[in-house]
N, C-alpha and C positions, 0 to 999 in steps of 0.2 A: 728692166730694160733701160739702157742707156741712150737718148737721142740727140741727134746735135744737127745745126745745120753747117752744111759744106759748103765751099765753091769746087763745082765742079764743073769743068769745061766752059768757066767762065761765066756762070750763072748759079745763083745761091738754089739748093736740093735741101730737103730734108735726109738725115743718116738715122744710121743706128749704130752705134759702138758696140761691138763687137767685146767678148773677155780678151780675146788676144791682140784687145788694141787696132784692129780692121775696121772699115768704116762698110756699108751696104747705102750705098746712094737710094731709097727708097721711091725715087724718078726710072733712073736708071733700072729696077729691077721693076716697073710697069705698073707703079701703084702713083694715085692720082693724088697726092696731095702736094701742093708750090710750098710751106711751109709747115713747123710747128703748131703754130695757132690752127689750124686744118685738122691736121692728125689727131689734137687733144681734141678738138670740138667732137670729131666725128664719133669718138666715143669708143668703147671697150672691144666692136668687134674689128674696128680699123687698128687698135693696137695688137690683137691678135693677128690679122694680118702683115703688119711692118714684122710683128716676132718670128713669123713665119717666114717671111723674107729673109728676114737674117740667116736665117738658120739654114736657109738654101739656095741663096744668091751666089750665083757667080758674074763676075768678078769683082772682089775687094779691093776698097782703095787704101792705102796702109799709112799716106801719110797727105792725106787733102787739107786743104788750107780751113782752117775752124773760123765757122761768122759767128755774132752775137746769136744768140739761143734765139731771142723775138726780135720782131723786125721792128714795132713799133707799140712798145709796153705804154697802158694808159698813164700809169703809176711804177716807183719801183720803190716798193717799201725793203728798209732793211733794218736790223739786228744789229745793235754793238754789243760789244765785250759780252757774246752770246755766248763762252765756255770759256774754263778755267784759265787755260794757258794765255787766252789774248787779254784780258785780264792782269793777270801775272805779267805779260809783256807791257802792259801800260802801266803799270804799276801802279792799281788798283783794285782793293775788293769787288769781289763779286756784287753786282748792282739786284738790289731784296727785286725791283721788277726790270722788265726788259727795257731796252732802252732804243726807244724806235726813230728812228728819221728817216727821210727822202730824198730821193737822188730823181730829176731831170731826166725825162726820158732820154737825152740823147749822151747821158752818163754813159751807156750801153755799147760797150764793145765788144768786138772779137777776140780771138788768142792773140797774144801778141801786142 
């Protein structure tokens, strides 16, 4: 399952992406979570829920504006030259261990 947050009508929702690209505003279709951090916390039977919704929400929004995933990450650890090809584009061997840095929570943006 694929989740994202939205702006929808003006106010950030948690979604679920859809395979054919559809978003389900998981507000809109009467499930109580304001965000991401929500939905994960609440654990394995709130995601069967949201899957649920997907699966039988009417109506889709096909092309909602996409916010940052969290609203307010403590930490944002990340991975360089984490597979071959970015690597190759840097034009560098593969590193024998991972190669970790940090990015500033407010690194953190939406699409776009």
């Amino acid at each position: 399952m694929k989740l994202a947050m939205i702006n929808a009508d003006g106010s950030a929702h948690p979604a679920v992406v859809c395979d054919n690209g559809e978003y389900v505003d998981l507000r809109a279709a009467g499930l109580p979570w304001d965000s991401l951090e929500q939905l994960i916390e609440a654990g394995e039977a709130a995601w069967r829920e949201a899957a649920n919704a997907a699966n039988h929400s009417k109506p889709r929004l096909q092309n909602p504006v996409l916010l940052a995933p969290l609203s307010r990450p403590q930490k944002i650890m990340c991975i360089g030259r984490n597979y071959a090809d970015h690597a190759k584009e840097l034009g560098h061997d593969l590193p024998k261990r991972p190669v970790l840095f940090a990015k500033y929570a407010n690194a953190l943006a939406g699409a776009g």
